[in-house]
C-alpha positions in Angstrom: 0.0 0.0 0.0 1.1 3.7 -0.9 1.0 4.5 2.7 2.9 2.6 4.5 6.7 2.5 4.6 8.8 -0.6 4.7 10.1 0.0 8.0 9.2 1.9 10.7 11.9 3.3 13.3 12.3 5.5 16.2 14.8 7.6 14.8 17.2 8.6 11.7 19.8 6.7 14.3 18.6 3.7 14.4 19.4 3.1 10.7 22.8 1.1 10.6 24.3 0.1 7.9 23.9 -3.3 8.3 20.0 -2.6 7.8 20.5 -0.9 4.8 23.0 -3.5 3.3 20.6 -6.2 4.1 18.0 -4.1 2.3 20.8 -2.8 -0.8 20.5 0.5 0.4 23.5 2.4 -0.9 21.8 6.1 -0.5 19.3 8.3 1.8 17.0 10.9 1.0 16.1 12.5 4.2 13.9 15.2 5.4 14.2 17.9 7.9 12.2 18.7 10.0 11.3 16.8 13.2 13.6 13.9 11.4 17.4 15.9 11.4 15.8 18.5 13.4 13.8 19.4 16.5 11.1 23.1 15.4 13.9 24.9 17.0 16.0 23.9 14.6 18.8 22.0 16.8 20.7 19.0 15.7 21.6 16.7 18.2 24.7 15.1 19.0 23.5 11.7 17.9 22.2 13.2 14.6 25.9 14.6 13.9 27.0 11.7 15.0 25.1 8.8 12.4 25.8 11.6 9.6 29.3 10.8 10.5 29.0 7.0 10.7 26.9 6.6 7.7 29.4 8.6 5.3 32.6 6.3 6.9 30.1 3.6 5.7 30.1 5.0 2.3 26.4 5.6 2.3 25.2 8.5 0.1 23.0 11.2 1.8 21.4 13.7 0.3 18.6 16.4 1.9 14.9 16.8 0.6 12.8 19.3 2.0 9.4 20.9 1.4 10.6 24.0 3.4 10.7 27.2 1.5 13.0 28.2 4.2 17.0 28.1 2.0 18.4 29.6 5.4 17.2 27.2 7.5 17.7 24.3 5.0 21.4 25.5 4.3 22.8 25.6 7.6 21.4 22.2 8.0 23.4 21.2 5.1 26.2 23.2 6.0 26.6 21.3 9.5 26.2 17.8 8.3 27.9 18.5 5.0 25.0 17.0 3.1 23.9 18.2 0.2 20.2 19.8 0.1 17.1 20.5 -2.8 14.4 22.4 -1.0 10.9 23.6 -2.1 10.5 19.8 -3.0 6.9 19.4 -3.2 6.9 16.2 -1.8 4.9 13.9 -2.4 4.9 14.7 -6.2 8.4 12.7 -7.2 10.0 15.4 -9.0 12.3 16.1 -6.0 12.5 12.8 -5.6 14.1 11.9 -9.2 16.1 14.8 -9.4 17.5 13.7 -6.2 17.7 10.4 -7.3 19.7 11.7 -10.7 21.9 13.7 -8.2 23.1 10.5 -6.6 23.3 8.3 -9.6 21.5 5.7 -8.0 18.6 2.8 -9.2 15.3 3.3 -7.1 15.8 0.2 -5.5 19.3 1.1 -3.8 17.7 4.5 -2.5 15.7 4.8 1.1 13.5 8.1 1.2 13.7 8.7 5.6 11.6 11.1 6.5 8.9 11.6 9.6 5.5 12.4 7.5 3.9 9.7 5.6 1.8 12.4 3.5 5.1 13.4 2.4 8.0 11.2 2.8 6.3 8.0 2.6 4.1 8.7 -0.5 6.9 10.4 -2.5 9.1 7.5 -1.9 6.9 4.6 -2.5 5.9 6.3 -5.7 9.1 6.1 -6.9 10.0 2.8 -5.7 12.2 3.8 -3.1 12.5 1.8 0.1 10.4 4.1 2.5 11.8 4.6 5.9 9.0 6.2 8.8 10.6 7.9 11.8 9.0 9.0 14.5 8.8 13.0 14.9 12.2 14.3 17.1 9.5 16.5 19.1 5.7 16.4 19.9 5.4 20.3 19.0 4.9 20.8 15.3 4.0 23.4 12.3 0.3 23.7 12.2 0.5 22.6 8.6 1.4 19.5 9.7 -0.1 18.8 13.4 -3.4 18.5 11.2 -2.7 15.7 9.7 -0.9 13.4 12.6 -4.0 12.0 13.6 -4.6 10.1 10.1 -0.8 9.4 9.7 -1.3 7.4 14.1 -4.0 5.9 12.4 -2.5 4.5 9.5 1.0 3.8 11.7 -1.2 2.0 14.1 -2.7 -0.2 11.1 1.0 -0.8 9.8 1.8 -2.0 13.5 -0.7 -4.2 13.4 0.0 -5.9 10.2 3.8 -6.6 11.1 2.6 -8.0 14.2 0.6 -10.2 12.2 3.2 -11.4 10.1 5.5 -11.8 12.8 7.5 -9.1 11.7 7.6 -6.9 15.1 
């Protein structure tokens, strides 16, 4: 289904590279807000941290972000050293190939990471990417998006339930 994501995780730190070998991930696309960053715009240590690990690992990463913001986009980029499209409009996959193009990779060896499944979730599974869910960083969001958390429990809660059932969780 176009909503769910193949995996659902905590955080952007709980993805190893072990998990993405398994899975022939070579590349991330991730989003920024409430998944790199908290609404006040801090990174965390353990954030720096997995940037860090995953590009020892020689995993790609590359930023996609709906935010019209450049500023706040940038100096994201700019402290993780990660490269960064913004005004996205994800979940059309425009972003999302260009991004793709950008990192010379198949569809199948890309994982779009991102905390929205309206968004993230959609846009990846559109193009065939491997769709990774995190939970948001904070409780406190944009208004543009606190609307919609309600249907995205929902549909997590569903997704739960269906792994369980398959003996997945």
């Amino acid at each position: 289904m176009i909503l769910y994501p193949n995996m659902l995780l905590q955080s952007v730190t709980e993805i190893t590279e072990q998990l993405l070998r398994k899975n022939k991930i070579n590349a991330l696309i991730l989003d920024v807000d409430n998944t790199l960053i908290n609404i006040e715009q801090k990174i965390s240590e353990e954030v720096k941290i997995w940037v860090k690990k995953m590009k020892e690992n020689g995993i790609k990463l590359y930023i996609l972000s709906n935010t019209n913001d450049k500023e706040k986009v940038g100096k994201v980029s700019n402290t993780l050293d990660i490269p960064y499209v913004n005004l996205a409009k994800k979940p059309f996959k425009k972003g999302f190939l260009k991004v793709q193009n950008l990192l010379q990779e198949k569809p199948e060896n890309i994982a779009a990471v991102g905390d929205q499944i309206f968004t993230d979730v959609i846009g990846g599974n559109r193009c065939n990417m491997f769709t990774i869910l995190v939970e948001p960083i904070q409780k406190k969001e944009y208004w543009y998006t606190a609307w919609k958390r309600p249907i995205e429990n929902l549909i997590k809660n569903r997704f739960k339930k269906k792994q369980e059932n398959k003996g997945e969780v």
